[in-house]
N, C-alpha and C positions, 0 to 999 in steps of 0.2 A: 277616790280622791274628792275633797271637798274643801274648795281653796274660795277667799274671799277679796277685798279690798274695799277700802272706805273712799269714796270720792272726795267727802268733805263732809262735815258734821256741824252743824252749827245756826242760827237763828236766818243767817243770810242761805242757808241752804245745806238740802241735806240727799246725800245717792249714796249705796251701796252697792254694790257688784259683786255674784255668789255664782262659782262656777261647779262643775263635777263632770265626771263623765262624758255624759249626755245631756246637761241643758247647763242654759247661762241665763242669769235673770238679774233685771236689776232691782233692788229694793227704794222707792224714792226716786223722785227727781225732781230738786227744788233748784236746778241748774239751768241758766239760759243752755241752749242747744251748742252753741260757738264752744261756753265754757266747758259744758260736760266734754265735750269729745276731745278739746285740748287735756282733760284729763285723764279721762279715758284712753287716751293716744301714749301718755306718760307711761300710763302702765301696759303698753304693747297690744291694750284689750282694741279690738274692731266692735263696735257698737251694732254692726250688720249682725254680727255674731248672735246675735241676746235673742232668747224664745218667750219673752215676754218682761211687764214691767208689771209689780207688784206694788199695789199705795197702798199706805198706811189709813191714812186721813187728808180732807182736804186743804189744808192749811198752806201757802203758796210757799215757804221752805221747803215743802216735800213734794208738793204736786204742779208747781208752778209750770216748769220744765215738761212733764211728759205729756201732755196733747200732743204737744208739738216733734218733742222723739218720738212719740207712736207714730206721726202721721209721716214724718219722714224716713222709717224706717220700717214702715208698715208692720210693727208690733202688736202685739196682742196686751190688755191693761186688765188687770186681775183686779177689782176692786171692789165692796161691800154699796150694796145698794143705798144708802145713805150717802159716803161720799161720791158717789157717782153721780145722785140728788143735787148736789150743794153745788156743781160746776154747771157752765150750759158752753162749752168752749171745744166739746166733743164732736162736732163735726168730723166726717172722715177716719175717725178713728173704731176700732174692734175693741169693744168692751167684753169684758167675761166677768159676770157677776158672782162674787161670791160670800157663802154666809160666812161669820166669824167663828164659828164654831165646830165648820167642815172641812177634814184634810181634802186637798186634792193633790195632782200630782202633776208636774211638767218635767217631761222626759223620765228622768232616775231620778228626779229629787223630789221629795214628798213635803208639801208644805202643809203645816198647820196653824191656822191665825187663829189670832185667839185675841176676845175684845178685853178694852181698858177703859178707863176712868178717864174719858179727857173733854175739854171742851168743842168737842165737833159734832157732826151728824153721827154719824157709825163708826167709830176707829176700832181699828185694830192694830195687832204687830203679829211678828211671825219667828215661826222655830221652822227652819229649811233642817232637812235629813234626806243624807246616804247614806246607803250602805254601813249602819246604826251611828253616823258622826251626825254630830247635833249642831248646829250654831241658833243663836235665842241672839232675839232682836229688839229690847225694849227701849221707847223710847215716847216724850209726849203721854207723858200721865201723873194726874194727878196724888194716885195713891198707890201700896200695890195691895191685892186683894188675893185669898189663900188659891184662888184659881190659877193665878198671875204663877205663885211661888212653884204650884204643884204644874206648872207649865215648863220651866225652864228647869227644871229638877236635875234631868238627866241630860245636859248640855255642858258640849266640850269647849264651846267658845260662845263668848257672851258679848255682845254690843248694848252697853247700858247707860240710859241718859244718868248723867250728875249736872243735872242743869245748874244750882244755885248754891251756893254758901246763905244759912238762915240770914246771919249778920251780916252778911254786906247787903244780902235784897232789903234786909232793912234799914239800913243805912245809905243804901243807895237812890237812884237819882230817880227812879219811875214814880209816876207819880200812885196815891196811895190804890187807885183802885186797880190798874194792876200790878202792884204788890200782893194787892188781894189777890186777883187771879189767878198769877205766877203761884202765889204758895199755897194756893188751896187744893180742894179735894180733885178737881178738874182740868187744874193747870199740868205744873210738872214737876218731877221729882228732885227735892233736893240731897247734896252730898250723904247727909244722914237717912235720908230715907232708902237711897242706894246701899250702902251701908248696912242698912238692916238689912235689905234683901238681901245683899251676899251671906248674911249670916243666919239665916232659915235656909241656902242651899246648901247640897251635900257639895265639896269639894275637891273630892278627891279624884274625879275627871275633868277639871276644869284646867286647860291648858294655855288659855287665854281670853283675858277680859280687858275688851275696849271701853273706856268712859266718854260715852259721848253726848252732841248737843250742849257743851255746856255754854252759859251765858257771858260775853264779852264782858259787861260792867259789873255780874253778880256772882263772879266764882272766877278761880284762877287755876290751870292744871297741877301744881302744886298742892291746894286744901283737897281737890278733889282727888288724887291721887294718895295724901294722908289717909283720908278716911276710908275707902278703898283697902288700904292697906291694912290700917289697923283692923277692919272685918273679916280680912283675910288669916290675919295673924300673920303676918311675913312681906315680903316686901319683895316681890318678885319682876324678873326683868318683862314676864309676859305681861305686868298691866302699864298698858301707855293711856295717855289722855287723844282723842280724836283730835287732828288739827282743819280748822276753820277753812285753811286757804290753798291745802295742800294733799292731795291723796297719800294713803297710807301705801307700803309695799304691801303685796302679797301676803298671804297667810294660807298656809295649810292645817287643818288637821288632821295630826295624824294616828 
């Protein structure tokens, strides 16, 4: 069993929850503590429960929230010596350092992070596996790079940012330097660069793909669901867009 849930996705905050067997972990927590566990409660999950919290990068959407779940719930924080560098707010808390390029394992699930293109210290993202079910977790990156594609190859459920539509970040309200940011090699991925990526993987295990992260003034779940789609070739019920303000149901692969 390898069942997931989205807590919320999006620039004001992002948490993922990835259960199996034997461990439960969270991915992210860019949630005050009040919100996460009102959401976490929504979906029956106990936050006691979690063998640890897995970060991306330190950017306060994703890492905001977990000093302070670790130290409340006396977890353990999986995270790349770089973003671990960039915060000083860890007091109290259990760090486990780890490289971007080394599986390791909590419980039955085997994690592999694997670095990306973004504006941080050390980022990375991750492909959680049991018992050979994949989920691929990209999000927060500038470009995708052939390491990126041959990473998420053989994944049955995909969480992928569609941060932008080209023309509305360009037409839109930020001012121009980051625009630059946003759509450079560093920032983050827009609808078409998703897009291409769905069309370098194989897809014929792919059971479900979340679009997530995307940006409130620079894309709407409609464009990004289009393009998505059209890369797909088909227009299936398993792609939803991540919602902002509201955790996703359950998901199994099966």
């Amino acid at each position: 069993m390898l069942q997931f849930a989205l807590l919320g996705s999006g620039s004001r905050g992002n948490a993922t929850v990835v259960r199996s067997g034997g461990a439960r972990v969270l991915v992210d927590c860019g949630f005050a503590l009040r919100e996460l566990q009102a959401r976490a409660a929504g979906l029956d999950f106990d936050l006691a429960s979690l063998d640890g919290v897995l970060v991306t990068h330190e950017h306060g959407d994703h890492i905001g929230g977990v000093a302070r779940l670790a130290r409340a719930y006396g977890l353990t924080v999986y995270l790349t010596p770089g973003t671990a560098s960039a915060r000083s707010d860890w007091d109290g808390c259990r760090l486990e350092k780890i490289s971007p390029h080394e599986p390791f394992r909590i419980g039955d699930l085997e994690v592999q992070p694997f670095p990306v293109p973004h504006d941080a210290r050390e980022p990375c993202q991750f492909v959680l596996a049991q018992a050979g079910r994949r989920l691929g977790i990209l999000s927060d990156l500038g470009r995708v790079t052939p390491h990126i594609v041959r990473t998420l190859a053989a994944c049955d459920a995909l969480l992928l940012e569609c941060n932008h539509d080209t023309g509305m970040l360009a037409r839109g309200p930020y001012p121009e330097s980051l625009k630059r940011r946003v759509g450079g090699d560093w920032g983050h991925l827009s609808n078409a660069q998703a897009a291409d990526l769905l069309q370098q993987l194989p897809r014929a295990r792919l059971q479900f793909l979340a679009l997530t992260h995307l940006s409130e003034k620079n894309n709407t779940p409609a464009l990004a669901r289009e393009a998505a789609c059209e890369a797909l070739q088909d227009d299936p019920a398993w792609c939803v867009c991540a919602d902002q303000d509201q955790a996703s149901a359950w998901r199994e692969i099966g």
